[in-house]
C-alpha positions as CSV (number, residue, x, y, z in Angstrom):
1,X,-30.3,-2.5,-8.9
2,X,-27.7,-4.5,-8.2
3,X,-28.1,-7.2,-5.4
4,X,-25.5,-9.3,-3.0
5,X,-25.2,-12.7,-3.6
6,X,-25.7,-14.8,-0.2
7,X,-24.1,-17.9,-1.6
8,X,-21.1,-15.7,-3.2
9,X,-20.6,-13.9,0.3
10,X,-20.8,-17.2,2.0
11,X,-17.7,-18.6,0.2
12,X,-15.5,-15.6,0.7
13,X,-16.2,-15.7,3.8
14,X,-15.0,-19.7,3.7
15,X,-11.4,-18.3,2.9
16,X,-11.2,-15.6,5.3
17,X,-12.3,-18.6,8.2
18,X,-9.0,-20.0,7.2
19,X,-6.9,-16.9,7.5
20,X,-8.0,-16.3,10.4
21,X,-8.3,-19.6,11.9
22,X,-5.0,-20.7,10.5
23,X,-5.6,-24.9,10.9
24,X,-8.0,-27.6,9.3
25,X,-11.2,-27.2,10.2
26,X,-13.8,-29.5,10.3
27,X,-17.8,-29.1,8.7
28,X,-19.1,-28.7,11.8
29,X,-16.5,-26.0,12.6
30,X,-16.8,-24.4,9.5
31,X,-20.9,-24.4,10.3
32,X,-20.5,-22.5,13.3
33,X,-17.9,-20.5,12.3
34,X,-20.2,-19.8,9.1
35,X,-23.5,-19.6,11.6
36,X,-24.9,-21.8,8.7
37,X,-26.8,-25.8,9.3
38,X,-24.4,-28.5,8.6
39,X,-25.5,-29.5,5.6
40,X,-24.9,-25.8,4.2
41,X,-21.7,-26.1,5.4
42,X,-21.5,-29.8,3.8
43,X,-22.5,-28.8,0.5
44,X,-20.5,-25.2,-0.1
45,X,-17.4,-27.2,1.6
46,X,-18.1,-30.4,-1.2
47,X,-18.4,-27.2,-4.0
48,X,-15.0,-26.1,-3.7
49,X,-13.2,-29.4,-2.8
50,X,-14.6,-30.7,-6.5
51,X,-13.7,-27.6,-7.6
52,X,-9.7,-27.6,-6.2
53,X,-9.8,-25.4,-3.9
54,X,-10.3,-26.8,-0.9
55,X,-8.1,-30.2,0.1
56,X,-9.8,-32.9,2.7
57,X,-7.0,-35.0,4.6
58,X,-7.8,-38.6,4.3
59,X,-7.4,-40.0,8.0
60,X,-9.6,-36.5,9.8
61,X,-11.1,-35.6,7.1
62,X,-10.5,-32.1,8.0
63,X,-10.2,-29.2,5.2
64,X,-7.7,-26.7,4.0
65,X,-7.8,-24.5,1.1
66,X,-5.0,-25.5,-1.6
67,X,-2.4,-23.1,-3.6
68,X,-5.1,-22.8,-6.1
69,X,-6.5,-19.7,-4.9
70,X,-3.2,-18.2,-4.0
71,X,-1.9,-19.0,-7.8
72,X,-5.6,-17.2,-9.0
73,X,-4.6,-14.3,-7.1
74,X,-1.2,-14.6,-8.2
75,X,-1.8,-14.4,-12.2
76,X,-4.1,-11.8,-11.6
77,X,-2.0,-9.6,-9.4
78,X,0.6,-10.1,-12.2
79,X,-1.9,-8.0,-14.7
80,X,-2.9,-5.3,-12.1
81,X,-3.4,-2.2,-13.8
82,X,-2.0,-0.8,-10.5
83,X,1.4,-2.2,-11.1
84,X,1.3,-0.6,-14.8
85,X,0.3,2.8,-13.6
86,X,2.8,3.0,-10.9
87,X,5.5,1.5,-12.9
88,X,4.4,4.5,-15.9
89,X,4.3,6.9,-13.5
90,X,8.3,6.2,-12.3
91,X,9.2,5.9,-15.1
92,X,8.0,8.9,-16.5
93,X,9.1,11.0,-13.0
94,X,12.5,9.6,-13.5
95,X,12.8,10.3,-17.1
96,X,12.0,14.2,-16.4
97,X,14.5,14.4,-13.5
98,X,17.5,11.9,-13.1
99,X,16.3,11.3,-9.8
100,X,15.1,7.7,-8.1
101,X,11.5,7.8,-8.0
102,X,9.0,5.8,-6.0
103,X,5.3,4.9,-6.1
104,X,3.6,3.6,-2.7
105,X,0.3,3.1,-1.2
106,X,-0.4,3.4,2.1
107,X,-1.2,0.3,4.4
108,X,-1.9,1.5,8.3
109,X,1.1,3.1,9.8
110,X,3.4,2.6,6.9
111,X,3.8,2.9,3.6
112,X,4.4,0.1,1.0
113,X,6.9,0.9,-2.1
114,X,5.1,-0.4,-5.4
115,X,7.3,0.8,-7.9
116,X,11.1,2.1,-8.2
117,X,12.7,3.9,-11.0
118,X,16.9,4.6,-10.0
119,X,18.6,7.2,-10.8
120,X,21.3,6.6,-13.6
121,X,23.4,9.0,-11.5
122,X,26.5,7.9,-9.5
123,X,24.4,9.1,-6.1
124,X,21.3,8.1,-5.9
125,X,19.1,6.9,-3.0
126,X,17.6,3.4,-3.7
127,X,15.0,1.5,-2.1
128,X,13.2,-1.9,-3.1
129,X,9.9,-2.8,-4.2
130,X,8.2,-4.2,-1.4
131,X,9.9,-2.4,1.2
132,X,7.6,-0.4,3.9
133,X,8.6,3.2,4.9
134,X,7.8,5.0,8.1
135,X,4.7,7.5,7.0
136,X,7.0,10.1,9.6
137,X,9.8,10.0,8.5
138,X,9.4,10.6,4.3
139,X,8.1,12.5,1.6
140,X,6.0,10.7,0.6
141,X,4.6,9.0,3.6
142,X,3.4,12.9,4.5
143,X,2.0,13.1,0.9
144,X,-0.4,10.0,1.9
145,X,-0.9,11.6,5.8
146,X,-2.3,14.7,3.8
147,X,-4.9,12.9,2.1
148,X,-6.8,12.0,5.0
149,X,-9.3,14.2,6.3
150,X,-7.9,16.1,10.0
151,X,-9.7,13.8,12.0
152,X,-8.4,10.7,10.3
153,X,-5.2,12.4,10.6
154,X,-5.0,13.1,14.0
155,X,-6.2,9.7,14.4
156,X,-3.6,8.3,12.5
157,X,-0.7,10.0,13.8
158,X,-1.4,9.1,17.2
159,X,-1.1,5.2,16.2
160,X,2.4,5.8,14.5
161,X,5.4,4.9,16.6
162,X,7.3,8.0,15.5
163,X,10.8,6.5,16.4
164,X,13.7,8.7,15.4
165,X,15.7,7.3,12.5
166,X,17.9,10.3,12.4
167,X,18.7,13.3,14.2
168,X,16.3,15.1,11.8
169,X,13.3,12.4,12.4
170,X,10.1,13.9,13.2
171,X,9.1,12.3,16.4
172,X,6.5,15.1,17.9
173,X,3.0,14.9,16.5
174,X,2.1,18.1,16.6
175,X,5.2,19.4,14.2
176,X,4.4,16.3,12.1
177,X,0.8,17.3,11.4
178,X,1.9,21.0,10.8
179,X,4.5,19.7,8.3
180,X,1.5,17.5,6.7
181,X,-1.0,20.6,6.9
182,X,1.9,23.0,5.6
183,X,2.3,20.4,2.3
184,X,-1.7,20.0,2.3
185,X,-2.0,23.8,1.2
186,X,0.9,23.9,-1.3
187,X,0.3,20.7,-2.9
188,X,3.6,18.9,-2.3
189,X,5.3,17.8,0.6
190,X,8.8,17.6,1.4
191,X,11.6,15.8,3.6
192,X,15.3,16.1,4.5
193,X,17.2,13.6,6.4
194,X,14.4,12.3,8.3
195,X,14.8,8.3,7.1
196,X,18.4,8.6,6.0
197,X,21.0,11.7,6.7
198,X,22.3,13.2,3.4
199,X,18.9,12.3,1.5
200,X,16.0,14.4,1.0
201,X,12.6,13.3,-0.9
202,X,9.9,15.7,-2.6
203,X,6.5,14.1,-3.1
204,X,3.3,14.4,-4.1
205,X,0.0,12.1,-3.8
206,X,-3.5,11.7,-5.2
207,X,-6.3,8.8,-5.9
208,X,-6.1,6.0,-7.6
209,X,-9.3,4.4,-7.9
210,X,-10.5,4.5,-4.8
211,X,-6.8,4.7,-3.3
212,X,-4.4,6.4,-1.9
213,X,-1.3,6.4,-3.5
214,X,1.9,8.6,-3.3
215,X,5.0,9.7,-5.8
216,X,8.3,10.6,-4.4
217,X,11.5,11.4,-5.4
218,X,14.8,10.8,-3.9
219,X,18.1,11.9,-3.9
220,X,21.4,14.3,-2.2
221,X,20.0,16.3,0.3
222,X,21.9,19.6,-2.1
223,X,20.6,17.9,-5.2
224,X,17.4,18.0,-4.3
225,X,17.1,21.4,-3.1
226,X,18.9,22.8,-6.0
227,X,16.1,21.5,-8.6
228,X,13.5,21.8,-6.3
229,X,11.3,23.4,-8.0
230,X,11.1,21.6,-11.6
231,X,11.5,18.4,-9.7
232,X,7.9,19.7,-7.9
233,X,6.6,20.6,-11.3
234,X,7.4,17.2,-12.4
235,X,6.0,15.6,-9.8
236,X,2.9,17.7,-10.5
237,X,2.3,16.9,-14.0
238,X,2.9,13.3,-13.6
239,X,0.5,13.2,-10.7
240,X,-2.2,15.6,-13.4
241,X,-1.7,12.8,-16.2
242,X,-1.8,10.0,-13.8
243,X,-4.1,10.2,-10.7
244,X,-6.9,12.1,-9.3
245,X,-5.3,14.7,-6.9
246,X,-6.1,14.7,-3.2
């Protein structure tokens, strides 16, 4: 059976000391901060300066970790398979339907956009990669609300500043949780001119891995609820080839 590694555990930790701390720190801080003897702290902190990831100023002789890390994490982020899958599954959402789609994950109260596909139609609802939506006040933010167990839900609600957007805005919890519980059961969730009047979203979410993630679709309010239901379908099957549902 696999076993943890108290020197691999140790180093992590290293790097987390320094996002948290946010400053050079010294060996003896980085001992007690560590709960380790000095000269644990001496040798792991002389490991990953020889190894470039750790710089040592000349005068203090204070450390601080180096870009090297942050470019690792950078090359491999470039090649996540996360980022292919939620590009694929745009791009296949968008190619059934016209519409702008989106892929997000959910990070606390919000929801972080992933992966965009626009629309090639002259209106079309747009929003960046990178960009965090409310979890209240769209689609697809509901779709990631609904895989949490009620508990977890209630719980989660309760943290959300539900601050109206738009006159259509959610902002009482116990509507939003029916709307959430209402999508639960039918297996999609829906919203209309709650983050931007004129523009509705249809969405639908499942696992990735371990994770939640969500696919949406945006567009004209009258678009939207014209093809309603093969834009659900297509949300449906792309979520079947894609992800593990919810």
């Amino acid at each position: 059976m696999p076993t943890l590694i108290p020197a691999t555990t140790r180093t992590m930790a290293v790097f987390e000391i320094f996002a948290r701390e946010q400053r050079d720190l010294s060996n003896s801080d980085l001992a007690r901060l560590l709960s380790v003897a000095d000269s644990s702290a001496s040798d792991l902190l002389h490991t990953l300066h020889t190894l470039g990831y750790l710089m040592r100023t000349p005068k203090t002789r204070r450390f601080y970790p180096t870009g090297r890390l942050f470019e690792t994490a950078r090359q491999i982020a470039k090649n996540d398979p996360l980022t292919s899958l939620a590009q694929e599954a745009v791009e296949q959402l968008s190619e059934k339907t016209n519409e702008t789609a989106f892929f997000g994950v959910m990070e606390r109260t919000a929801l972080k956009v992933t992966a965009v596909q626009a629309s090639r139609q002259p209106l079309r609802y747009i929003v960046e990669v990178g960009d965090r939506v409310s979890l209240h006040a769209s689609s697809m933010g509901k779709s990631l609300l609904g895989l949490l167990p009620p508990k977890d839900l209630l719980a989660t609600v309760q943290k959300i500043n539900l601050q109206p957007l738009t006159p259509e805005t959610i902002v009482d919890e116990k509507k939003l949780i029916a709307q959430v519980e209402q999508g639960r059961k039918r297996g999609w969730y829906e919203g209309h001119g709650e983050a931007s009047e004129g523009v509705s979203g249809l969405a639908v979410s499942g696992w990735l891995g371990g994770l939640p993630v969500g696919i949406s679709l945006g567009g004209p309010t009258e678009r939207l609820k014209k093809h309603r239901d093969a834009y659900v379908e297509a949300l449906q099957e792309v979520r079947s080839s894609l992800l593990a549902e919810g």
